[in-house]
C-alpha positions as a Python dict, from the first residue, in 0.01 Angstrom:
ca = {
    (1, 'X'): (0, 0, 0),
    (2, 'X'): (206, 323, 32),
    (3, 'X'): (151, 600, -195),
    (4, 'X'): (353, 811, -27),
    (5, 'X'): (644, 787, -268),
    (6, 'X'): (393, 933, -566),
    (7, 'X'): (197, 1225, -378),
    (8, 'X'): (384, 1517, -326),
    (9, 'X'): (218, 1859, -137),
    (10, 'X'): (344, 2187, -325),
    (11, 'X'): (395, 2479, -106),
    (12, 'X'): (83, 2656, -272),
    (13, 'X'): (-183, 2408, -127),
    (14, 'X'): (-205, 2164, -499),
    (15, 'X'): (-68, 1792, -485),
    (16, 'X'): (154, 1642, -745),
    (17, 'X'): (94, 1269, -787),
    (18, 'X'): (342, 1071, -1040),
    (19, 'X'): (126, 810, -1261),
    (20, 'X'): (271, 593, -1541),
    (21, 'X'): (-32, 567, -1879),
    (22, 'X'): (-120, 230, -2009),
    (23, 'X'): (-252, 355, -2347),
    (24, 'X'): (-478, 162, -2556),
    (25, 'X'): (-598, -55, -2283),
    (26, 'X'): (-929, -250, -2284),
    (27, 'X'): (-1050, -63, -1971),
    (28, 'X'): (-1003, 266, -1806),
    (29, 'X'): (-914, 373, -1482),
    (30, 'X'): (-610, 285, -1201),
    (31, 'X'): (-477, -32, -1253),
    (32, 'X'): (-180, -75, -984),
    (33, 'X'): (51, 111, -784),
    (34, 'X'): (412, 57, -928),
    (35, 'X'): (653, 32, -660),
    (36, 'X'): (947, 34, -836),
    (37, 'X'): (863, 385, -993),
    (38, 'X'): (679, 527, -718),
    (39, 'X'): (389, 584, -995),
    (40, 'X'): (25, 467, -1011),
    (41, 'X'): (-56, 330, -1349),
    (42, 'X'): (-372, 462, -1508),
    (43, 'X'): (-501, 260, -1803),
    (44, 'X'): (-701, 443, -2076),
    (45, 'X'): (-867, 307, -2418),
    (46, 'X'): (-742, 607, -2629),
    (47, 'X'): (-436, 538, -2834),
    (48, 'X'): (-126, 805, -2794),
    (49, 'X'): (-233, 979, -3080),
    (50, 'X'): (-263, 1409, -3107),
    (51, 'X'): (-307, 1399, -2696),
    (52, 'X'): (-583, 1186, -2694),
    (53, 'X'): (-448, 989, -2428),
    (54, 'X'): (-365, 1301, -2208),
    (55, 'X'): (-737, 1389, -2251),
    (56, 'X'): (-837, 1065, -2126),
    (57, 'X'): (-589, 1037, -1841),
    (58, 'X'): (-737, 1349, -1751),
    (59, 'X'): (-1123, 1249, -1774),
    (60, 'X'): (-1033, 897, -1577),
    (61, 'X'): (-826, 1113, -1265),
    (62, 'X'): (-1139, 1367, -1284),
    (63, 'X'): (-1398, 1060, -1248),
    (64, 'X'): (-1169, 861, -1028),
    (65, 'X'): (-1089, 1101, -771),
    (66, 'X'): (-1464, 1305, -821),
    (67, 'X'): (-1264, 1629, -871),
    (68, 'X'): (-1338, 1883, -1188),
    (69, 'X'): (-1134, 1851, -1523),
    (70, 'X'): (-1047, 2224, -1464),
    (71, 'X'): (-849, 2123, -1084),
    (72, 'X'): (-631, 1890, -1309),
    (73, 'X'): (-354, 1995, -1574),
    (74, 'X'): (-32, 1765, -1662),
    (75, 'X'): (293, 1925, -1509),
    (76, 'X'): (530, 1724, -1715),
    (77, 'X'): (537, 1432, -1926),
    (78, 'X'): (266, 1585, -2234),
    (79, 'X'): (460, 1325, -2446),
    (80, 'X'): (545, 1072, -2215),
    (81, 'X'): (400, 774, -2068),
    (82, 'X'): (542, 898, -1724),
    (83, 'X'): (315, 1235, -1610),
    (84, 'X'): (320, 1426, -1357),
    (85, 'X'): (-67, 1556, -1259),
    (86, 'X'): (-121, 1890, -1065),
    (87, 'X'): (-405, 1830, -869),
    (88, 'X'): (-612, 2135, -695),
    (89, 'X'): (-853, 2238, -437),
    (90, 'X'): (-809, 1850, -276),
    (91, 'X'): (-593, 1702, 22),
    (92, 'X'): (-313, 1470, -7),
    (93, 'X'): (-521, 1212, 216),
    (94, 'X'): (-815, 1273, 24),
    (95, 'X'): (-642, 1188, -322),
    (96, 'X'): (-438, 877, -171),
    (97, 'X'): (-786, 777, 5),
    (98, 'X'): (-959, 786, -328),
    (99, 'X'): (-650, 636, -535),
    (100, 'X'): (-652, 323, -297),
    (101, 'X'): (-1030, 315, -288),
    (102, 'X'): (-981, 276, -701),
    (103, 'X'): (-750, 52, -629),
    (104, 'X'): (-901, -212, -451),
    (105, 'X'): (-1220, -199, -681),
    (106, 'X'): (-976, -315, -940),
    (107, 'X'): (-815, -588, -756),
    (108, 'X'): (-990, -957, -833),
    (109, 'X'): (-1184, -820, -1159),
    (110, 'X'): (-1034, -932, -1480),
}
């Protein structure tokens, strides 16, 4: 799988990666990678209610990728189901070796 299309280096050293909230889900973490929008969906139990799901967005990427809460703030998309996350202090190979690490625990489990 290609991530390529949703990881973006900034010219200050953070990454930008494009991900696409499932709220309400039954289970949390990244679900798929979304060709067609170049985004990686991230599911989350909280509803989209007073940021709640932004919160938890933020907690899963923090757990998923093993960075700290305070690396991680939403660029765009606060009230959309279509963020962009401003990742810091990791590498773009790092992040995309993480994401498809997620990934592929995912696959097979319903």
């Amino acid at each position: 799988m290609d991530l390529g299309g949703c990881l973006r280096p900034t010219l200050d050293g953070a990454v930008l990666v494009d991900v696409e909230v499932l709220p309400g889900s039954d289970r949390q973490g990244f679900q798929s990678f979304n060709e067609w929008r170049n985004r990686v969906k991230v599911a989350v139990r909280a509803q989209a209610q007073h940021g709640r799901a932004n919160n938890a967005v933020m907690s899963v990427l923090s757990a998923q990728l093993r960075c700290s809460l305070a690396d991680l703030s939403i660029l765009s998309g606060q009230t959309s189901r279509q963020k962009t996350i401003r990742i810091e202090s990791m590498e773009i190979d790092c992040i995309a070796l993480r994401i498809r690490q997620a990934l592929g625990e995912n696959n097979g489990k319903s």
